[in-house]
N, C-alpha and C positions, 0 to 999 in steps of 0.2 A: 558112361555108356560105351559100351562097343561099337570101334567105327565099323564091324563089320554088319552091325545088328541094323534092320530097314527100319528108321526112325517115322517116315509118313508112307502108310499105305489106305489103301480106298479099302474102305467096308463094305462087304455084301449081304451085311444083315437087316434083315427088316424090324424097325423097332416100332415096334405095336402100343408097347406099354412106357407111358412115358411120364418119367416123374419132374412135375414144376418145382422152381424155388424162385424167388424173388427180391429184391433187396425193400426195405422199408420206404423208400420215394415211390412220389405219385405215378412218374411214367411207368416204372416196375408193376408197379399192384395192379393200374390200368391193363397192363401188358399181360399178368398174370388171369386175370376176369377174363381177358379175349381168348386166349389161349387155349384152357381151360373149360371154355363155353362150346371148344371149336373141338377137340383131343382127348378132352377128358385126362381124368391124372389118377396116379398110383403112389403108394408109396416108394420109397427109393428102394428099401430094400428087396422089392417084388418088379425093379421096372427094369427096361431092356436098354435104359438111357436117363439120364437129368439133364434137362434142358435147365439151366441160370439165366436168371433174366437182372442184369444190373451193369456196372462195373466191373473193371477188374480186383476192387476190393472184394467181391461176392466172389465173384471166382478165385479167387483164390483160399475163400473160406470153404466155396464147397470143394476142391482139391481136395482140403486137410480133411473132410467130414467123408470124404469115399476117396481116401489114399491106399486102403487097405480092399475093398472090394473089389476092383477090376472092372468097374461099371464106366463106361464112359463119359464124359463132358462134354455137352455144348452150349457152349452161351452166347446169349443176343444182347447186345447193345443198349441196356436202357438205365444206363445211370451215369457217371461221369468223365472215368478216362475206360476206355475201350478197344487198348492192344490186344488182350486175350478175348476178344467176343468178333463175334460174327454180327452181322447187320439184320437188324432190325424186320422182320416180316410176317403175316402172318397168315399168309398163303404158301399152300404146300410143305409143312413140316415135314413129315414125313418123307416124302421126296428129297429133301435137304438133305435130311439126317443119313437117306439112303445113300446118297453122292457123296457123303463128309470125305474127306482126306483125315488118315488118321496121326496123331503125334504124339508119342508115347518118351516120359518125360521122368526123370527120376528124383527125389529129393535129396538134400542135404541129411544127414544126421549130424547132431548138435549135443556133444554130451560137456557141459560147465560146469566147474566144480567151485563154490562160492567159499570166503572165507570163512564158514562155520561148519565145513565141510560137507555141503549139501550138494549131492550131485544134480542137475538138471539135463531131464533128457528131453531133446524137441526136435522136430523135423519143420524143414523149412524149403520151399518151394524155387524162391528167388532168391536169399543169401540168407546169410548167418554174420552179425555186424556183431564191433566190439567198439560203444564209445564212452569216452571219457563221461564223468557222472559228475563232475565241477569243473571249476576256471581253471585248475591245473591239466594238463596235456597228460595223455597218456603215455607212458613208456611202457614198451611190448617186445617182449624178443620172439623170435618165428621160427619152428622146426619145421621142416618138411622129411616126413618119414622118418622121426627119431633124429634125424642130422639136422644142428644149426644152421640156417641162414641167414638171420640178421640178429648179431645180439640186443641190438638197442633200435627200435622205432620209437619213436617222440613225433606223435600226431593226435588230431579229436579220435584217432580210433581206425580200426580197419575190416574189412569185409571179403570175405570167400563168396562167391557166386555162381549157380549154375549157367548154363547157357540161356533157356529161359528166364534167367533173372537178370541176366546182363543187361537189357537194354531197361531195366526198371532204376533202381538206385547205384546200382555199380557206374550205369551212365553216366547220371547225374555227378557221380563221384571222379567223372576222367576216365572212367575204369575201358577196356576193350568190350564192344561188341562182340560174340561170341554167335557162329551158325547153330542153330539146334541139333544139329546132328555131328557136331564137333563134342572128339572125347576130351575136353577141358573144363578148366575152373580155373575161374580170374579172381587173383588175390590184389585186392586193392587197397592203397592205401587215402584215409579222411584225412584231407588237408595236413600232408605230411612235413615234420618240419625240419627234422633231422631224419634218414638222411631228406635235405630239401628237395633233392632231383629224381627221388626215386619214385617211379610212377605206376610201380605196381610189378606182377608178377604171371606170367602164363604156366597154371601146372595140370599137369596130365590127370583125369576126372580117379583115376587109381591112389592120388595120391591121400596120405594119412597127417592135414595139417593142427599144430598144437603150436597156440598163442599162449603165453605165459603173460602174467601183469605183475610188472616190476613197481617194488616201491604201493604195493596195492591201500599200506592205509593211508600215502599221504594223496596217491593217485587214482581212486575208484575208480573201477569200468565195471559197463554193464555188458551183457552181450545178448541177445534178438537175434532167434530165428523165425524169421517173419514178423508175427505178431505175439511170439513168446517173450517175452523179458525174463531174465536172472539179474538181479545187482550184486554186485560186489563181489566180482568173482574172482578166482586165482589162475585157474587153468582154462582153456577151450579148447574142444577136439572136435576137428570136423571130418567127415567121409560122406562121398556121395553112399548114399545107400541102394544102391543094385539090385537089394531084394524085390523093391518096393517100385513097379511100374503100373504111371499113372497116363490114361487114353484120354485128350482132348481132341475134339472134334471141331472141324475146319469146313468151310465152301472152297470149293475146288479154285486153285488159284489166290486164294486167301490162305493159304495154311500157315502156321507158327514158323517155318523155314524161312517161304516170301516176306512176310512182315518183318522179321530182323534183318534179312538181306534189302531190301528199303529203306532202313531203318538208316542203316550204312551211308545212304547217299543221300538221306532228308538233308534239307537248310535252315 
């Protein structure tokens, strides 16, 4: 992302037409019937917005389903972890929608080249992971833009991540927090064993990284963008993809900025 580009702006559009989606749990589908009774619904491809009612698993499905549209995202609260949703309500849609703060969000591209020489292309929202695929460790060497930087990682694997994805599994993995409107990607390393101290890498969101897998038949890795899997690959090449900007939508003072700046000083 360009730091000069205004990552969260308030929307002045009225969306009239609004397409539902829901996840498969009871709160969802309840939530979906009320909503619905209340709004009326469209399809996506005709609506002026998709309201997601679930988790952040759903949302990040529907991301992948209108990454290429330009149609915006808001979602509510009603499944199980709920950093990318907004709260729960079912007065005044409309109005919400009209206030959103907007946060425009870019993904990963993911091109894996497996040992049978199949290339895999996927786009990934929050990272793009490479882990070990048995009890042996992987051994990985790291380019950043053509030039070596580590010849040998000996770890369960390693992950590139957007800003928005940082506080998801890069977290969990040690990895940095990342602001949303920071032009970065955090290369982090899974339970790293050699080197043991190295805890990862801050690179500029321009950058072109390629993981090799050494040793790949007695060491299998897989590598996942998102919820894509490739097994057994030999190469990965990651780039943020710039083409491609995706508009989720926020309650004022909740937007994807404040929640990872929170995020920072949770206990």
């Amino acid at each position: 992302m360009s730091a000069e580009r205004p990552h969260q702006v308030s929307t002045a559009r009225k969306f009239e037409r609004i397409a539902f989606v829901a996840s498969s749990g009871p709160e969802a589908q309840a939530a979906l019937a009320q909503l619905t009774a209340l709004y009326g619904t469209c399809d996506a491809p005709d609506a002026d917005v998709v309201v997601a009612l679930g988790g952040d698993g759903l949302m990040l499905q529907t991301l992948h389903q209108h990454m290429r549209t330009g149609t915006p995202i808001y979602g509510m609260h009603r499944g199980t972890v709920g950093f990318l949703m907004n709260e729960y309500s079912i007065n005044d849609l409309r109005g919400r929608l009209a206030a959103a703060e907007e946060s425009m969000i870019h993904p990963l591209l993911m091109r894996a080249t497996d040992v049978h020489g199949v290339v895999h292309v996927h786009h990934a929202i929050n990272e793009v992971a490479l882990f070990r695929q048995t009890h042996q460790a992987a051994h990985l060497r790291i380019l950043i833009d053509e030039r070596e930087r580590m010849p040998e990682l000996k770890a369960d694997g390693v992950l590139v991540s957007t800003p928005a994805g940082s506080t998801a599994y890069n977290l969990s993995a040690q990895g940095p927090i990342l602001p949303i409107n920071a032009a970065l990607l955090a290369l982090t390393p899974i339970c790293a064993f050699r080197p043991r101290r190295w805890r990862g890498a801050l690179l500029p969101n321009t950058a072109f990284v390629v993981i090799e897998v050494l040793e790949s038949e007695k060491r299998p890795v897989a590598a996942v963008a998102d919820h894509d899997e490739a097994r057994d690959v030999l190469r990965v090449e990651v780039l943020s993809d710039t083409t491609i900007a995706m508009r989720m939508l926020f309650d004022p003072g909740h937007s994807l900025e404040e929640r990872i700046l929170m995020e920072q000083f949770s206990t």
